[in-house]
PLY file of the C-alpha trace (Angstrom):
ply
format ascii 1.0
element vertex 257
property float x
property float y
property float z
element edge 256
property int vertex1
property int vertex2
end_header
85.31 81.77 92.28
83.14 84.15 89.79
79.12 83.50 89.45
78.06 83.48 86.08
74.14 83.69 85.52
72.65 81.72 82.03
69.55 81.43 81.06
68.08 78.65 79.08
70.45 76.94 80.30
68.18 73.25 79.84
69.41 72.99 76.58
71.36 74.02 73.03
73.66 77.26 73.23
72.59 77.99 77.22
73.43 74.42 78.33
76.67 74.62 76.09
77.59 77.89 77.25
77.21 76.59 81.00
79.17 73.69 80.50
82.24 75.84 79.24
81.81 78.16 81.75
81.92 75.52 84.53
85.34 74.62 83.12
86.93 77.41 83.26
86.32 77.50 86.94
83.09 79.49 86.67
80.56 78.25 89.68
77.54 78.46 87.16
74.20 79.10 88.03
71.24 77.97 85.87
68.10 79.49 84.81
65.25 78.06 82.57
61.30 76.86 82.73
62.18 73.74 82.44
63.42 71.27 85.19
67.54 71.63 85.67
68.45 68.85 87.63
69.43 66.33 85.05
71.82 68.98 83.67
73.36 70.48 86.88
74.07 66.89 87.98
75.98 66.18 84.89
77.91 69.55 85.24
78.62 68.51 88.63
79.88 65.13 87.53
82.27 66.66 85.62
84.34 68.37 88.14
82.30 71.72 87.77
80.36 74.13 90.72
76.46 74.43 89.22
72.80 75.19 90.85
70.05 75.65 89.01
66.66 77.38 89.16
63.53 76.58 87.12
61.01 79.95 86.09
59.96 82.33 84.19
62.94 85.02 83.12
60.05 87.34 81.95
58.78 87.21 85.71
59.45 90.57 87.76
59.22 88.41 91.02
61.16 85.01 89.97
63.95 87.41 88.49
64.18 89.27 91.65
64.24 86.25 94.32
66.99 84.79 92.28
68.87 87.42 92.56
68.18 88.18 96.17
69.16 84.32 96.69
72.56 85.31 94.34
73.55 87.77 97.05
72.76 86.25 100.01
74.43 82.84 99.03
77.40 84.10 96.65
77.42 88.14 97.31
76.69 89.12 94.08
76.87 87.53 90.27
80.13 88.41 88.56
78.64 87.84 85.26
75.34 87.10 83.14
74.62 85.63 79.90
71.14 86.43 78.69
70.32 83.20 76.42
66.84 82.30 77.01
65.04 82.96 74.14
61.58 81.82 71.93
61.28 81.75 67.87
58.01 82.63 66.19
57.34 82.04 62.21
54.77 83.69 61.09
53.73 86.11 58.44
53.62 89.75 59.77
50.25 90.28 59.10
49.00 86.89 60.82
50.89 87.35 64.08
48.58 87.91 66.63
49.48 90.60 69.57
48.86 87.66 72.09
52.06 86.00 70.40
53.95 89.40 69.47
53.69 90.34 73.45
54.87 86.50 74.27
58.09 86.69 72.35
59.08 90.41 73.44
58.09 89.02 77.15
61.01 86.60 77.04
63.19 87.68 74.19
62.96 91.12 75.36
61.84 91.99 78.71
63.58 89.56 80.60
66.98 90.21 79.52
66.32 94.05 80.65
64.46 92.16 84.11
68.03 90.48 84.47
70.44 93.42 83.78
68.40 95.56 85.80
68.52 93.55 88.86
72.11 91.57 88.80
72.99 94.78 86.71
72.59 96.75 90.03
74.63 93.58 91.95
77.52 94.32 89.68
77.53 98.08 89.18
77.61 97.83 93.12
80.95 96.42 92.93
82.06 98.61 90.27
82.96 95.18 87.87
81.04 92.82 85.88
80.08 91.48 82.55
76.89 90.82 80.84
76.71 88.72 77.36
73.12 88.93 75.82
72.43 86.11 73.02
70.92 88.32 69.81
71.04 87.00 66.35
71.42 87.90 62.95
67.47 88.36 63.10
68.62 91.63 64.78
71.38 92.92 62.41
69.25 92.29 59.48
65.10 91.32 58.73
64.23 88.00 58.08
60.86 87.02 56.26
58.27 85.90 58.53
59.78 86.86 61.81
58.45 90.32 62.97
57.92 89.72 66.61
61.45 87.55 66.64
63.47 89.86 64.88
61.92 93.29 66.73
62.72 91.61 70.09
66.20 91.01 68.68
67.09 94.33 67.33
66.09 95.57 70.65
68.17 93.10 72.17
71.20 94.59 70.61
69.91 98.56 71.28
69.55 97.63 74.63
73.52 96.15 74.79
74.88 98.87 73.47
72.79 101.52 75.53
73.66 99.70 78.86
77.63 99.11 77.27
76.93 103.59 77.10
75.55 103.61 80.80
77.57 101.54 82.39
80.82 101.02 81.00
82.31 103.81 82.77
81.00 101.97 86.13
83.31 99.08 85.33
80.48 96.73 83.90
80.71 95.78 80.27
77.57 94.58 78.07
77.90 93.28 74.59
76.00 90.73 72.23
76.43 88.01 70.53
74.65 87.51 66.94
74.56 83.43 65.83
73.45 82.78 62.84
71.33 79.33 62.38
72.43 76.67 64.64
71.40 73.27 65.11
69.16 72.74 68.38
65.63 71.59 69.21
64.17 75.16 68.26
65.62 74.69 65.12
64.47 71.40 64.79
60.96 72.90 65.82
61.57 75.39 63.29
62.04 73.30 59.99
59.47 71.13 61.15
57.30 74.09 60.29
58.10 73.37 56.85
59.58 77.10 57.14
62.94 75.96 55.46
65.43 72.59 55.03
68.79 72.23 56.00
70.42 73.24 52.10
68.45 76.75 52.68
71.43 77.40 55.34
73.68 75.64 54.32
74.05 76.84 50.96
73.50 80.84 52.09
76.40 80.56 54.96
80.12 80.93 53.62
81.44 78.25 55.58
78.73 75.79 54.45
77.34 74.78 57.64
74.89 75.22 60.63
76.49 77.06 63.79
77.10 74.63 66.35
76.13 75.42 70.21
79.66 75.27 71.09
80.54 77.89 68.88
78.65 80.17 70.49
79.96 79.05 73.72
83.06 79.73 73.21
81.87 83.42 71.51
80.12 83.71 75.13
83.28 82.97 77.69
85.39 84.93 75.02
82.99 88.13 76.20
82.40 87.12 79.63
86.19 87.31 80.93
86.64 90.72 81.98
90.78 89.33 82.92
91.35 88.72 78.62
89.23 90.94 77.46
88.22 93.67 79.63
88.45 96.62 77.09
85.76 94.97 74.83
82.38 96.50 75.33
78.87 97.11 73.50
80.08 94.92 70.64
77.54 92.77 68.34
79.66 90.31 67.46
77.85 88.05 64.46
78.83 84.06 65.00
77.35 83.31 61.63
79.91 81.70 59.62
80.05 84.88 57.29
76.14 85.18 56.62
75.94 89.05 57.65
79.24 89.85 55.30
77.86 87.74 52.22
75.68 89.78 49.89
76.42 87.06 47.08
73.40 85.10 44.98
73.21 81.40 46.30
74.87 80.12 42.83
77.66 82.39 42.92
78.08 81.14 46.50
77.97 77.51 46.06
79.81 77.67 42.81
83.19 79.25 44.08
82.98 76.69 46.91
84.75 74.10 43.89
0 1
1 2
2 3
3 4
4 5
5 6
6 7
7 8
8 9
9 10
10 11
11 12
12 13
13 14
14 15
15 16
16 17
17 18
18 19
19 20
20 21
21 22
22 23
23 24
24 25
25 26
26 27
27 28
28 29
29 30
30 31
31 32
32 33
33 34
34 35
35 36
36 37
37 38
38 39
39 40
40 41
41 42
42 43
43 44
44 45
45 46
46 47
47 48
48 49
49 50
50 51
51 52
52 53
53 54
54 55
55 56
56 57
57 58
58 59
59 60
60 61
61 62
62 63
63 64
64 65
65 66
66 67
67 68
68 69
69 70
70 71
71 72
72 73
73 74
74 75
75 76
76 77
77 78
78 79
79 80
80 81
81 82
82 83
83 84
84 85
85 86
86 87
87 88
88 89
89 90
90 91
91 92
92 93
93 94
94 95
95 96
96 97
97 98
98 99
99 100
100 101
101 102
102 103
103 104
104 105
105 106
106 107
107 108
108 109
109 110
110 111
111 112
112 113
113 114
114 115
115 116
116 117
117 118
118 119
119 120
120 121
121 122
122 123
123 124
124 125
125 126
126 127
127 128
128 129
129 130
130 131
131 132
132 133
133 134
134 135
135 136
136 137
137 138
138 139
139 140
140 141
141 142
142 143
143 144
144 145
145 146
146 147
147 148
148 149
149 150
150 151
151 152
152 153
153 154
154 155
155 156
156 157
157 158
158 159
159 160
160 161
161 162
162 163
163 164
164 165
165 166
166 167
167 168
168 169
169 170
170 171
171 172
172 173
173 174
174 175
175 176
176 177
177 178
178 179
179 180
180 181
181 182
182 183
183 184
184 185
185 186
186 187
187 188
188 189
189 190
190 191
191 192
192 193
193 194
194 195
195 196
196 197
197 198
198 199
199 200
200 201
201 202
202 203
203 204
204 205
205 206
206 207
207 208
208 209
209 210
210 211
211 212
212 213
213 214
214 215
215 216
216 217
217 218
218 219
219 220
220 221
221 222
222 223
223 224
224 225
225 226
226 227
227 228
228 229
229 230
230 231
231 232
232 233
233 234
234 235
235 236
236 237
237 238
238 239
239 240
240 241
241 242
242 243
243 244
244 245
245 246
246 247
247 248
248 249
249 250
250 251
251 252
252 253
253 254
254 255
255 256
């Protein structure tokens, strides 16, 4: 049985992800601040193999006793997913470097904490695959989203430097891009007043929100090295068509008859 690795996994696209992964005979192992019992139960329940572990991904020394605990229970993690991640709306000019340092810290930094030290677990084995949750926010700018978008862009630059490095070592890395999906931090987001469900809906093509289990299934599509082994430092957007739409809204809406 393959270990798979996700982070954030309490909730939206990580929990999501981990459920499909447990599935398709994955033995998942969770990773988020918050408490992870309710959900590894409930993976459990359903016929899958899950543990979980509550900290900070952004922490040198939590990143590195999970995965000393990785190889000393399971030999080494088969696979990662890199979904823990904060937003931050805020007008360039009134971000303050106390918030710009918190989003790159776990946006950012811990993804690189993660590949670096299960990285090294899979490189060791000469296989493995490594999925890191981007966004749109880092194939194009978005108003009021600096810090989020910086830490995203570097998201990708770091997938496709590490899919340069160590593809030829038999571990892929590649990135997925959603576009706006409806969890709590989007929730948390529009509560900000920062934009209303029509503002995505009418800019996507397919005239709707992502769903979490969209991007799961983008995720395990990346992850298995036995369907799709060849695929590697890819962005691939999960944005119902917002990257390829340069259209004005009422063009948009209009064709939609």
């Amino acid at each position: 049985m393959k270990t798979i690795v996700v982070t954030g996994a309490a909730q939206g696209v990580g929990l999501a992800a981990a459920a499909l992964l447990a599935q398709r005979d994955y033995r998942v192992v969770l990773l988020d601040l918050q408490p992870l019992e309710e959900q590894v139960a409930r993976l459990r329940s359903a016929g899958g193999q899950a543990v979980g572990w509550s900290g900070d991904v952004s922490s040198e020394p939590f990143v590195r006793q999970v995965a000393d605990w990785i190889a000393r229970d399971f030999g080494a993690a088969d696979a990662l997913v890199n979904n823990a991640g904060i937003s931050l709306i805020a007008a360039a000019e009134d971000t303050t470097a106390a918030q710009w340092q918190r989003v790159m810290n776990v946006n950012l930094f811990g993804p690189f904490l993660l590949c670096r030290y299960l990285g090294a677990q899979m490189l060791a084995r000469r296989r493995g695959s490594i999925v890191n949750v981007a966004s749109v926010a880092g194939l194009a700018g978005v108003i009021h989203r600096s810090a989020y978008n910086a830490s995203k862009h570097g998201l990708i630059g770091l997938t496709r430097t590490l899919a340069a490095e160590w593809g030829g070592r038999g571990v892929r890395v590649n990135a997925v891009c959603p576009g706006w999906i409806k969890t709590d931090m989007d929730v948390a987001d529009q509560d900000s007043g920062a934009y209303s469900d029509g503002d995505i809906i009418d800019r996507v093509p397919m005239a709707r929100f992502a769903s979490p289990q969209d991007v799961a299934e983008a995720i395990a599509f990346l992850a298995d090295d036995e369907r799709n082994g060849f695929i590697n430092g890819v962005s691939l957007p999960v944005d119902g068509g917002w990257i390829a739409d340069a259209s004005w809204n009422d063009l948009r809406v209009r064709t939609r008859g």
